[in-house]
Structure formats: structure tokens, C-alpha cells
C-alpha positions, -999 to 999 in steps of 0.1 A, spaced: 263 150 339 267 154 372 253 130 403 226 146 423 212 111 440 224 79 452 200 48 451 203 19 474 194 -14 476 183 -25 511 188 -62 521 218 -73 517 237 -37 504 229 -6 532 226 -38 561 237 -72 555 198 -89 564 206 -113 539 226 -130 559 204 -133 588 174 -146 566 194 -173 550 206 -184 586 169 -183 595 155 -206 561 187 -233 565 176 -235 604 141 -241 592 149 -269 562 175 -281 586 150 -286 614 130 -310 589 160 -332 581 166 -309 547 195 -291 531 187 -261 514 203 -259 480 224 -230 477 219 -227 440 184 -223 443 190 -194 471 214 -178 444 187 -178 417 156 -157 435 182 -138 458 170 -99 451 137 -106 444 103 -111 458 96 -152 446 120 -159 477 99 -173 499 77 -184 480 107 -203 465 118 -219 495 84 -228 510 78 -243 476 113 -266 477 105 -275 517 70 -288 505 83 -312 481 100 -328 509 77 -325 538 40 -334 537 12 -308 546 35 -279 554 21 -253 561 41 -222 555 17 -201 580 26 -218 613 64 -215 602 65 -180 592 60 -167 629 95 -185 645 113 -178 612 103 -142 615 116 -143 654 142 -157 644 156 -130 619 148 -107 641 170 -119 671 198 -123 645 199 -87 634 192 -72 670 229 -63 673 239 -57 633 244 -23 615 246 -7 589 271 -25 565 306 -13 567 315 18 550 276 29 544 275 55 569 304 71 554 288 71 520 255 86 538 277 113 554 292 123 522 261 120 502 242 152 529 274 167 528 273 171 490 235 177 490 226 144 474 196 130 474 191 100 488 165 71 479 161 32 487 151 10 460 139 -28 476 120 -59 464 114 -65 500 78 -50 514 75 -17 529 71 -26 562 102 -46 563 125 -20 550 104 13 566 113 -11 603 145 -17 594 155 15 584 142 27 618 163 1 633 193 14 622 185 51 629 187 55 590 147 67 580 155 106 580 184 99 556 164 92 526 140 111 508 123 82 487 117 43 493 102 25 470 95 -13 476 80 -44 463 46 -42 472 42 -10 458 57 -18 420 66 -46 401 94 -58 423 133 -68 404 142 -77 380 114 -45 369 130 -17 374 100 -4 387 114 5 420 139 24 400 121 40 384 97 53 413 127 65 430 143 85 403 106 105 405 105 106 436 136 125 442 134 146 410 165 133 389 169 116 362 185 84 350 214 98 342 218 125 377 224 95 399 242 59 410 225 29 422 245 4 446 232 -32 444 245 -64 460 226 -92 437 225 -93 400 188 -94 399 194 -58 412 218 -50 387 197 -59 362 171 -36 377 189 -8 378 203 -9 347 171 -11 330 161 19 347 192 38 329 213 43 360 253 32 362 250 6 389 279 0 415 280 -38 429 288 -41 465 285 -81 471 280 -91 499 296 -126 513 267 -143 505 265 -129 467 301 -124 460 303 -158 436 274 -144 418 283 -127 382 279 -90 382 289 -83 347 260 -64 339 275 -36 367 298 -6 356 316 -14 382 320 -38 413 336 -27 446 344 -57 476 329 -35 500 317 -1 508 353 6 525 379 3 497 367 29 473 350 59 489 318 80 476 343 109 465 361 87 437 328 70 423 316 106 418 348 119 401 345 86 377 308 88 368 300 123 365 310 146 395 
């Protein structure tokens, strides 16, 4: 059948946040003589229990933290971190492609809505996409809620599109939701196992949008 849409991912597959946030937490567990645990990053990377995750694993090592009068600085902090990033490498070429083709375009995110709706403005990327669906408005992955909202949104079925994740919790969102899932990994995810994906690219650069259709449906 052929591809009419393309669902993203947001942190850490259309922009590399990921990276920025994690700089942000090991600052903050560093800061109170802690090492954050990589493993434990690994496990809740791609969904919402994040930082409730990591506030959780501080607390058992500081006494009466509260995660309220950290949040502003860690916040701050991501921010000045990402004031200079893009869009991930390759991305705009697979937008450009996609509105070339007449794809449809949607976002499918853990994160909340005013995270990705301000980050997508950051990057001049809001007009590109016609649904996107986050966390706080469905059950967040591993659901495939946001998935699913998408594939309504923009009027396609499971089977009319291709969702790009960087984490395996996405993976297994996407996949539940019916759609063949591309991996993109980012550094920071690239040990992770993507076995559940149909197929896993190093980057957005090496394979482009035109050969992923002519595999998968186009």
C-alpha cells in the first residue's frame, strides 16, 4: 500500500533534546555529589516516568529534595544548551521530500505539548506538520496512543504511513499502533536494542526518504 504520511518522534529523533536534558540531570545529580546511572536513563528514555524517575533516584540520596526549586535552573539550563541546535542531520531533507511528495506529516511525543508545540517553533518546523499528538493528551509510550491519534488526525491508516523513532519504548509504540517503524538512534540510544524495528538507519543521512518509500510501499 502505498505511504501517504510520515510520523515522527520529537526528542531525541526530528532534534537531538535528548542530549541536552541528560547534560542538564547529570549537572544536577552531579551538583549533589551523585552519579546518575546510565542504566536507569536507558530504561524510562521515550517516555513520560522520566523525571519522575530521576527526581525519585536523587531523593534516595539527598534529604528533603525538593524537585520544585530544581526544576526552574534545570529547565534554564536545557534551554541554553539547545539555543544554537537544529534539527537533527538529514531531517530537513526528509521534511523537503515528504511536501514534495504530498505526505502528510505528523509528530508523535511522550513529552507535553508545550514542550514540543515550543520546540517546534524553535526550529521554524510548526507549519510542517499537520498533527501532534503528545503525552498529556493520551496515554504516553509505550501506548501507542499518540500513534494512534496521529494516524486520525491526518486521515491514514496504519498501514499508509512510517513512523521514525530513536528509543525502543517508541518502537514499541509504534508498532503497536500497526505502523513499520524506522529506528534512527541517536548517540545517546544507539546501545539500546531496536529489534522490534523493521529497520534501523545510523542517521537520517545515509539512507534517504526516497529508498525507505520504494522498500515499504511507494
Amino acid at each position: 500500500m502505498a505511504t501517504r504520511a510520515l510520523i515522527f518522534d520529537f526528542d531525541g529523533t526530528l532534534a537531538d533534546t535528548e542530549a541536552a536534558v541528560l547534560q542538564s540531570w547529570q549537572e544536577t545529580f552531579a551538583g549533589h555529589g551523585v552519579e546518575l546511572p546510565m542504566d536507569t536513563w536507558h530504561a524510562v528514555i521515550g517516555t513520560h516516568r522520566l523525571a519522575a524517575t530521576m527526581f525519585k533516584l536523587l531523593a534516595e540520596h539527598v534529604a528533603d529534595l525538593d524537585p520544585e526549586t530544581l526544576r526552574p535552573a534545570m529547565r534554564a539550563r536545557v534551554d541554553e544548551l539547545l539555543a544554537e541546535d537544529g534539527p537533527r542531520e538529514g531531517v530537513l531533507a526528509y521534511l523537503d521530500e515528504a511536501a514534495a511528495r504530498g505526505l502528510a506529516l505528523g509528530v508523535a511525543s511522550s513529552s507535553s505539548g508545550t514542550w514540543v508545540h515550543g520546540q517546534l517553533e524553535r526550529l521554524g518546523l510548526s507549519s510542517r506538520f499537520t498533527a501532534v499528538e503528545t503525552g498529556d493528551r493520551h496515554k504516553p509510550k509505550p501506548d501507542p496512543d499518540t500513534y494512534l491519534a496521529a494516524l486520525r488526525t491526518l486521515g491514514v491508516t496504519a498501514e499508509e504511513a512510517l513512523a521514525f523513532e530513536d528509543s525502543p519504548h517508541g518502537v514499541s509504540a509504534a508498532k503497536a499502533a500497526g505502523i513499520t517503524t524506522i529506528a534512527v538512534p541517536n548517540p545517546i540510544t544507539a546501545p539500546l536494542d531496536f529489534a522490534k524495528a523493521d529497520q534501523v538507519l545510523p542517521n537520517f543521512t545515509t539512507t534517504p526518504l526516497t529508498a525507505l518509500l520504494q522498500q515499504f510501499g511507494t
